[in-house]
N, C-alpha and C positions, 0 to 999 in steps of 0.2 A: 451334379453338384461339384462346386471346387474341391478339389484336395487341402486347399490352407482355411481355416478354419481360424476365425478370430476369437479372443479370449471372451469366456462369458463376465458381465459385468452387470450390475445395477443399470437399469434404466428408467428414466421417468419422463414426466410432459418438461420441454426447453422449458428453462430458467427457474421451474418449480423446487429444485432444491436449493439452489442459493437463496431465492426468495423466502423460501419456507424457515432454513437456516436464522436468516436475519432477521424474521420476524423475535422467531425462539430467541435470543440473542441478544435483539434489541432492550425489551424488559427486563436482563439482568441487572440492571445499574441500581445503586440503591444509595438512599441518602437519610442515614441516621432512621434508619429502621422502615421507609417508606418506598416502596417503589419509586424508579422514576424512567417512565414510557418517554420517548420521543416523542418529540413536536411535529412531525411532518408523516404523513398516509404510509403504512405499516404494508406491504402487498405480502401476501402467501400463497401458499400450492392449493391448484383447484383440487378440490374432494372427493371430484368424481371424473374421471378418464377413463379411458378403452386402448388397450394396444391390441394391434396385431402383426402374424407375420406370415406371409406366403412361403410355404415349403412344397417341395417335390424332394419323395426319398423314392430309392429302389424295394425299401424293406422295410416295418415297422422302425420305429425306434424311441423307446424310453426317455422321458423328455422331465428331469429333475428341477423342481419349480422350490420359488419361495417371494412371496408377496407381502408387501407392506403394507397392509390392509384388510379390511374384505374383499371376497372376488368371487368372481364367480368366471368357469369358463364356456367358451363354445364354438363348437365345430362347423365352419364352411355356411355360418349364417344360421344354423338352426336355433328354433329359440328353445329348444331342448337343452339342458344343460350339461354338459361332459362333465360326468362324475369323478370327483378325486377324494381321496383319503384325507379327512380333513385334521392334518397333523404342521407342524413351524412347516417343518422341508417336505413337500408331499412329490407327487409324481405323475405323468399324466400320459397313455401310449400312446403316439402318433402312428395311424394306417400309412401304409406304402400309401404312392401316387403323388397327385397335386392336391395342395387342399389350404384351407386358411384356418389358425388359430384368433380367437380373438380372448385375450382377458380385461373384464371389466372390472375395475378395482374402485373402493370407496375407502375414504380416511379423512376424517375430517377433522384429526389430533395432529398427523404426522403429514408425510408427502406420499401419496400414493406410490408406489415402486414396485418393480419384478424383476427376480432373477431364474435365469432358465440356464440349463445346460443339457447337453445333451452329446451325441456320439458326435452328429452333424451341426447341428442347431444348436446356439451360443442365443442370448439375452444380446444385442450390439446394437448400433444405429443402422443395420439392416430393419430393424425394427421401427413401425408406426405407431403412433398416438394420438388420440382426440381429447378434446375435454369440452367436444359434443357441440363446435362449433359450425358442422358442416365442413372441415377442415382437416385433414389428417397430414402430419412433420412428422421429420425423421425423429425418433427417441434422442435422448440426452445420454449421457453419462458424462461421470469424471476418477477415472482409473478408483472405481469403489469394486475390486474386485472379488472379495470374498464372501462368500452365500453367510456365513456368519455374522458377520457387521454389516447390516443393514446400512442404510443413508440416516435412519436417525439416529446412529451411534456412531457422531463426530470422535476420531480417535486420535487422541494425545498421549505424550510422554509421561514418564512420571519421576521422578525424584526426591529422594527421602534426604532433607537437612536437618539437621541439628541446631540451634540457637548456636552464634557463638559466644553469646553471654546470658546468664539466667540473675537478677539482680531482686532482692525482696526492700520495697520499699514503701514503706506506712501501711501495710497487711496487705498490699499488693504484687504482684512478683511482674517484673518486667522482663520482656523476652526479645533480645536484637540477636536476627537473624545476618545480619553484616552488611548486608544490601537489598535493594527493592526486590522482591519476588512477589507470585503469585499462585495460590491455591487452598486447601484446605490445611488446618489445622489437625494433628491426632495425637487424643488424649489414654497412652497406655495405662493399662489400670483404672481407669474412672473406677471409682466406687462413692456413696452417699447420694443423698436427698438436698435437692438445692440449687439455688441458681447460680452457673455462670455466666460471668461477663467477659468478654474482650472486646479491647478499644484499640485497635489497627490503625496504624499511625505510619503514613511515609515518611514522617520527618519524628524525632523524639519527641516535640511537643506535641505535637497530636496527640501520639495514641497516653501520653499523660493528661490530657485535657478529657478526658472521660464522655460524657455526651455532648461533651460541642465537637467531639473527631466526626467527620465526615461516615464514618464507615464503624457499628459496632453490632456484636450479637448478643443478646440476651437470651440462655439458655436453659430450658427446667432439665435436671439429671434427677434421675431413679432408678440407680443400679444397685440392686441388694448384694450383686459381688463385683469384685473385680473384672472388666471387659477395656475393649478398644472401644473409644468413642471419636468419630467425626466431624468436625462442624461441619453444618448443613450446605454452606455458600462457597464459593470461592471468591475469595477476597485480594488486593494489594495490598501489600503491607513490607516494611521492614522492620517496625516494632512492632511488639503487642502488651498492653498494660492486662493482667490476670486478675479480676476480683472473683473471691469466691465465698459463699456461703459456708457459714462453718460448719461440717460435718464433712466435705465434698474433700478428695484426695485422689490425689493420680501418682502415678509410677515416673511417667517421663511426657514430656511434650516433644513431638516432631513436626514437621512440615512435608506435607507433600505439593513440591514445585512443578507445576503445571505446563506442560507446553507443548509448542508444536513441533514436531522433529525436523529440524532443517538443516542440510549440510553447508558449512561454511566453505564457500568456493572461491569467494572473495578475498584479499590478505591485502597488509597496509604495513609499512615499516620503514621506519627512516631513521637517522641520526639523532632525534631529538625526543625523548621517552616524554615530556610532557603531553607532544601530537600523537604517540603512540598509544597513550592513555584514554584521549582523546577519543582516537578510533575505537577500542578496544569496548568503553565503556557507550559507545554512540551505538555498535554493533550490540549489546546488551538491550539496549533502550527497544530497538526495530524490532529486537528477537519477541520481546517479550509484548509486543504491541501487536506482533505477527501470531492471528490465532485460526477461529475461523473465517476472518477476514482482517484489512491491514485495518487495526481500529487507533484513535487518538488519542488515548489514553485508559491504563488500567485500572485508576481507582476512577477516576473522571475524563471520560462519561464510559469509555467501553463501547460506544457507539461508533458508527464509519459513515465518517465526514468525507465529503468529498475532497475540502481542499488536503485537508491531513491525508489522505490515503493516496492522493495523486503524488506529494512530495514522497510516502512512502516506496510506492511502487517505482520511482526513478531509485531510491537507495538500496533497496531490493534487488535491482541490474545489477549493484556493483557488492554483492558481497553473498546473499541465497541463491538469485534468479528463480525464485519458486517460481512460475508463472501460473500454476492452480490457485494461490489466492489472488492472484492480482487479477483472475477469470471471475474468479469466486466476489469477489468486490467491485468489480464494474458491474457485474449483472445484477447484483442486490441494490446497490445505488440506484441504479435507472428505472427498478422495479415497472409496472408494468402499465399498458396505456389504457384509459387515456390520462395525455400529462396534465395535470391542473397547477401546477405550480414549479418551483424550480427544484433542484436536487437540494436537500434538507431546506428549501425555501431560499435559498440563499443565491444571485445572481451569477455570481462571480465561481460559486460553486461547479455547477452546470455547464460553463464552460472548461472547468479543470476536465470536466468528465471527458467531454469531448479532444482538449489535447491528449488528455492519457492513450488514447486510442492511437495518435500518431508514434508515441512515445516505445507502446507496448509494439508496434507493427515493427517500427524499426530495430530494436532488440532481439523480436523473434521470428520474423517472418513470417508469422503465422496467419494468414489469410482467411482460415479458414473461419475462426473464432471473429474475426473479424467481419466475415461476411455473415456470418449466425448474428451477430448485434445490427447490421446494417441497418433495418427497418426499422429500429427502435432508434436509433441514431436520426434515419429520417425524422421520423413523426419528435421526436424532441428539439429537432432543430428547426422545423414547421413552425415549433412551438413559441419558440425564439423568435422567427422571421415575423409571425405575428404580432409581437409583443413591442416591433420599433416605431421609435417616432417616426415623424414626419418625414424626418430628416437621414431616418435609415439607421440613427443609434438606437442602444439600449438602454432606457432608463427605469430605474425601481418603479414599481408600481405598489399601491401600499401594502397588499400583502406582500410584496419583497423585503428579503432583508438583502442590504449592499456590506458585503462586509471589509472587504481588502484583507483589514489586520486592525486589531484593538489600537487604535490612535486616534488623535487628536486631527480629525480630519467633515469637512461635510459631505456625505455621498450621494445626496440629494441632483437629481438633473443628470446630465450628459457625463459621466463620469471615465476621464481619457482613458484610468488603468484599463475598465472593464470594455473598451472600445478594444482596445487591443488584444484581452484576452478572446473577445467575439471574434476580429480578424481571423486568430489563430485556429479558433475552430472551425470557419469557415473554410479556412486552408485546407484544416484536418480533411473535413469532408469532401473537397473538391478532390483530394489527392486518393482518400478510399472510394468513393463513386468511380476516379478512374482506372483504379487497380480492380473491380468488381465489373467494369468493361457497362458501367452506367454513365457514359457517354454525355447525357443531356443532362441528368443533374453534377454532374463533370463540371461543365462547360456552365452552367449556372452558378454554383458556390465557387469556381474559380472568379468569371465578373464580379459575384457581392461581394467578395475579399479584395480584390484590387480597387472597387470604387468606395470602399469603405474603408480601407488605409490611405486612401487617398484623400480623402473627407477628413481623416484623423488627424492629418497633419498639416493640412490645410488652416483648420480651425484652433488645434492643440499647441502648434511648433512656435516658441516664441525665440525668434533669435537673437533677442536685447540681451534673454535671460539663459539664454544657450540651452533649451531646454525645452521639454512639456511642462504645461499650466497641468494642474487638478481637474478643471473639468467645466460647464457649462449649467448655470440654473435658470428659468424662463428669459434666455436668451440672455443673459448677464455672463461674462465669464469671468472665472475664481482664476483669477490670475498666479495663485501661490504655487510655489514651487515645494514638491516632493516627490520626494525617489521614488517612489511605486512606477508613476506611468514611464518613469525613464530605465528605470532597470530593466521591465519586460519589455521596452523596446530595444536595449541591449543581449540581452538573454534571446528574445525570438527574431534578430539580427534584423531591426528594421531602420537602421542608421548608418547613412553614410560615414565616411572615414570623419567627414569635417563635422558631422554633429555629435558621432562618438566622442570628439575632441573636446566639445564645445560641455558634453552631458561628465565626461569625467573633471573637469575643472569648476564648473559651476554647479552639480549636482552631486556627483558621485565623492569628489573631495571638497567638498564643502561644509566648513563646520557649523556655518549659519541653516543649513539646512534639516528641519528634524530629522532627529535620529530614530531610527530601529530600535525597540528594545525584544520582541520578541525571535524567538527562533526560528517561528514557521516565515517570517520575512526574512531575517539574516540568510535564508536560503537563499533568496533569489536576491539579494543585495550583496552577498558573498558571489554569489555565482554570476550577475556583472560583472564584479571586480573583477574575478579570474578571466573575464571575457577583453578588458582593457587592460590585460597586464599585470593587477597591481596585486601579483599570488605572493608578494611577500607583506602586502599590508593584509593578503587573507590570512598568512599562516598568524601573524600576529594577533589578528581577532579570534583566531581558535584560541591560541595562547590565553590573551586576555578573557574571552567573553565566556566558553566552554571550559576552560581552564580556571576561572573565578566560580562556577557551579562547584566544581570540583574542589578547591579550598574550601567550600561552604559545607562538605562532609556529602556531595552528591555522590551517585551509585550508579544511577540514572538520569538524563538530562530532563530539562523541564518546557510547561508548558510557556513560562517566561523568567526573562532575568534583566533585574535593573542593579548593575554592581552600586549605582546610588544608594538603594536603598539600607537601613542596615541590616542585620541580621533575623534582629525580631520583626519585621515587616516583612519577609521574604517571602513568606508564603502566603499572604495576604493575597484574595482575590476574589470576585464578584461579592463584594461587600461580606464576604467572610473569611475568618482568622486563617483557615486550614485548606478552604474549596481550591487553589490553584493543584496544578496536577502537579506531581514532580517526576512522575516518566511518562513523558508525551512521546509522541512518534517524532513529531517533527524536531525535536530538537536533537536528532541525529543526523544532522545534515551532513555533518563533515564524513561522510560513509562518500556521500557522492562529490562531493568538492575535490576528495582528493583522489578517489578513484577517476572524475572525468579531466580532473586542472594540475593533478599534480604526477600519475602516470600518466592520464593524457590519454585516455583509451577509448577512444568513443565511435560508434556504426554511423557508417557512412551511406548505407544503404540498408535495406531490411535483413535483418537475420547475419547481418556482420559478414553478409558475402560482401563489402568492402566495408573498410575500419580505416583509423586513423590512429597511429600513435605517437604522440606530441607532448613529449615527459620535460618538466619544468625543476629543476631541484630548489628553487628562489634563493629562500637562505637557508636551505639544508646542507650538510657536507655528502648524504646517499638517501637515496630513497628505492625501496622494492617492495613490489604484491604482485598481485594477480588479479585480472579483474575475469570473469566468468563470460561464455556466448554462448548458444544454444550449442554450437561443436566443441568444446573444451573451452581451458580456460588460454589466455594473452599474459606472458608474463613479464616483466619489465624490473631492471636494475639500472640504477645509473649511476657515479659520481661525477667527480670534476675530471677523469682522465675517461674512465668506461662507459660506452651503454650497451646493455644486454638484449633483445626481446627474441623472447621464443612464440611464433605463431602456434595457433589454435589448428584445428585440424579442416578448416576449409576456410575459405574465407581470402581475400587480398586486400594486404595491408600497405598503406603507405606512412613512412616514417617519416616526422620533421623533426627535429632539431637544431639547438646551436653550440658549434665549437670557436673559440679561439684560436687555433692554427686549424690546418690542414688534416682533416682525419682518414683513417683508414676502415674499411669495410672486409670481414671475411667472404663476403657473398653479396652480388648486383652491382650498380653503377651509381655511387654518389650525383645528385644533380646540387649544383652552389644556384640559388635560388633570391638570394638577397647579400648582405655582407656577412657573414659568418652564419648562413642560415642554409641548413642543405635539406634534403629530401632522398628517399632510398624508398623504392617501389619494392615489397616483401609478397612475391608470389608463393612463395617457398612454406607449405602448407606444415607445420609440427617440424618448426626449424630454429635452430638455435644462431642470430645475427646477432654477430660481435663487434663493436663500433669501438676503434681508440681516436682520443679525443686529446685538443691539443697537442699533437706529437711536434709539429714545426708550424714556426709562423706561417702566413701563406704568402 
């Protein structure tokens, strides 16, 4: 046997805890006292699986087990059963020699799981599993390494607030906590017979609108003394309206704040405390969206959407880099084959899935996670290549929904955004098929992506209107001009210098062109912009658009915002007074705007073994943070005379910039690259390069 010896860990069947997770998870959502399940096939952990694992010892060795389920074990095939003490943590002796353990476990509440430890013998993905397919894979894990917290005890923070105001109004008592959180409610002292109420409210008027709030509980108390009492749920709220039954009395109300522990690696700071605020409260928004997976919202829906969770996990790069949810959320997404439909139904979804994969690979280099999802990647993009027209697009079919973004749009037919987002996947996959040394379907998803961006702009590119058309219906095409299909073909860089020109003048600065009201597109219409340059018309629409939530008494950013509308209309949405979210994921985009456009920090290759760092100040007088990569963090200071960056701890960076004179370098060889535009190759691994800027004309 080896001498090194890996940590013992939970193990179970691939993908069955994330899937099991999400099941649990999904059904939390509740709407005014009703569950409310998802629309789209719920997959879970098989119930019945077997591991084993082949050891050779020189000498017995005591072998400490603890299983998530029932089980039963057995030795080298026998169908005799290896007796164990049947207690939580039991224990089983292994004889010297070679021999096979097998445990057969059953659960058909939770995820089947084992933990073993032993002198030699660890629980790890030396370990096999079936779930009786004819089939046996290496076991799973995700750093769950304590025999105590099993896999079905997802483990969160906790935090005790205070209300910071208590207010009694019309025999009611109203409770703001100061801003959006999320978790339980604790009632010291309960004592009396009788019912409470609380009416949970992200904005004051909710939780004053008593059962038209989205979210309330109705409670029977019967405490004959004084005790702590919990509410059952864990809820979003900022407010909470109190009714109580007369007799009913408590000592103090707290909150216990919910979350997941993440360390901020991320930083943002500049001259301007408005974008500071900005950041500050966007990084809130993600935290609190970031649980057991990136979800889109805390009071609505609490579910993981693809598109929402693909925007999350790019903001996630620049401020957590958790990469166990963003594993933990692709895998519950994709759930299990066969596919019948798209990811939450939705077209355009299914493809985010698929770019997320290039997105995640280049951030971490992780291959390996990468090559565990391959075949599932296949068989969904099977799924896809079936589903084209004639003509090689994709078009909804009627169980599809086409969604883009809530506007004023027909998605009916050949639709260019979603031609593009397919492009991009097919890229995705030709480029993992070639990192996974799959050769032939290589060299396949590479042709269907060049002759199908070729077809796109063939058919889509109108040069009268300097731009892409919306899209094609039986052979008719919808000539209108909107920003979607032109954005992401600036964003996934598939325009020449003359059509980039042609899409910022007649598209991108265009007033006649509909506008954007939501957040999860201001992302990628924001992040054009910074793609043409124009990072000081971005900083001004954080100012304005993110900065107008924020005059509105926001905490958290929102699912949408129309500064049109007035105030009593704002939270107006799907035909009701309260249902819009007001802490969505996506409306924290300015996490990645200015982490990728404004330090300029972005992987040039997988795992930030090459980066770019391209720091913009627009109309700031300094800007500094940090942005995180799997080897340390990248740090960056600039103003109008300095720039600073300290490398990471592996990695080659190359530096662009621009100065107005002549500048100097403490370390490497300025290259002058255009007219006051240089470049400084940063080999120098945990090193601090001091650039002065404008010293002499040139």
């Amino acid at each position: 046997m080896s001498n090194q010896q890996s940590k013992a860990t939970w193990i179970w069947y691939p993908d069955d805890y994330e899937l099991w997770l999400h099941a649990s998870v999904s059904v939390k959502r509740q709407f005014r006292g009703y569950i409310c399940p998802p629309f789209w096939r719920l997959d879970t952990a098989y119930s019945n699986v077997s591991f084993r694992k082949t050891f050779e010892l020189e000498k017995p060795e005591r072998l400490t087990l603890s299983v998530q389920g029932m089980f039963v074990l057995h030795m080298d095939g026998s169908m005799t059963p290896t007796p164990y003490e049947r207690t939580p943590v039991t224990s089983v002796l292994l004889p010297a020699g070679k021999h096979e353990l097998t445990v057969k476990v059953y659960n058909d509440r939770m995820i089947p799981a084992v933990y073993a430890e032993g002198e030699t013998i660890v629980s790890d993905g030396s370990w096999e599993v079936t779930c009786y397919d004819a089939k046996w894979v290496k076991a799973a894990s995700s750093n769950l390494n304590d025999i105590a917290y099993p896999p079905a005890d997802f483990r969160f923070a906790y935090q005790s607030l205070e209300p910071v105001s208590v207010t009694h109004i019309e025999g009611a008592t109203l409770l703001d906590f100061g801003r959006e959180t999320f978790g339980c409610v604790r009632f010291e002292g309960m004592a009396g017979k009788g019912k409470l109420r609380l009416y949970y409210g992200e904005s004051l008027g909710e939780a004053m609108a008593g059962e038209e709030a989205e979210t309330f509980d109705e409670l029977e108390i019967a405490h004959d003394r004084p005790q702590l009492f919990v509410t059952p749920v864990t809820r979003a709220f900022r407010y909470i309206q109190l009714q109580a039954d007369e007799g009913l009395s408590w000592e103090a109300v707290t909150h216990d704040y919910e979350y997941l522990p993440l360390e901020r690696r991320g930083s943002f700071r500049c001259s301007d405390e408005r974008i500071n605020q900005i950041w500050d409260v966007s990084v809130y928004t993600l935290h609190l969206n970031t649980r057991e997976f990136m979800y889109d919202g805390m009071k609505r829906d609490r579910w993981v959407w693809s598109g929402d969770a693909y925007q999350s996990f790019l903001m996630n790069n620049y401020v957590f880099f958790d990469q166990d949810v963003t594993k933990r959320t692709l895998i519950a997404l994709r759930g299990k084959d066969p596919v019948q439909l798209h990811l939450n139904t939705i077209m355009d979804y299914t493809f985010y899935w698929f770019i997320a994969y290039y997105d995640y690979f280049m951030a971490t280099g992780d291959l390996s996670f990468v090559e565990a999802s391959y075949p599932k990647m296949l068989s969904l993009m099977d799924f896809c290549l079936n589903r084209r027209n004639g003509e090689g697009f994709m078009e909804g079919h009627p169980e599809d929904w086409v969604f883009i973004d809530w506007a004023d749009m027909d998605n009916r037919g050949e639709v260019a955004a979603e031609q593009l987002l397919f492009c991009r996947s097919l890229e995705t996959m030709a480029i993992v098929a070639k990192e996974l040394g799959d050769l032939e379907n290589g060299e396949r998803f590479h042709r269907l992506a060049t002759e199908l961006r070729t077809r796109i702009f063939e058919l889509f590119w109108d040069e009268d209107q300097g731009g892409l058309i919306h899209g094609r219906l039986d052979g008719q095409l919808n000539k209108r001009i909107l920003k979607y299909p032109n954005m992401f073909a600036l964003r996934l860089d598939y325009l020449n210098d003359d059509q980039k020109q042609l899409v910022r003048e007649n598209v991108m600065l265009n007033a006649s062109v509909q506008k954007i009201k939501t957040p999860y597109m201001r992302f990628y219409e924001l992040e054009a912009m910074c793609e043409i340059g124009e990072l000081d018309y971005v900083l001004r629409e954080m100012r304005d658009y993110w900065g107008g939530m924020l005059d509105l008494g926001a905490t958290t950013f929102w699912e949408e915002y129309d500064p049109a509308l007035p105030i009593e209309e704002q939270y107006h949405m799907y035909g009701d007074k309260y249902r819009k979210s007001l802490c969505h994921a996506w409306g924290a985009a300015p996490i990645y705007l200015l982490g990728k456009y404004t330090l300029g920090i972005q992987p040039q290759a997988p795992g930030f073994s090459r980066y770019l760092v391209e720091p913009k100040l627009g109309d700031l007088d300094w800007i500094e943070g940090t942005v995180p990569t799997p080897d340390g963090e990248i740090k960056v200071f600039m103003n109008q005379t300095r720039l600073s960056v300290v490398t990471n701890r592996s990695g080659i960076g190359l530096l662009r910039f621009t100065s107005t004179g002549r500048p100097s370098v403490n370390e490497g060889e300025l290259r002058l690259i255009g007219h006051g535009r240089y470049e400084l190759e940063l080999p120098n691994t945990d090193y601090r390069y001091e650039i002065m800027l404008c010293q002499e004309n040139e």
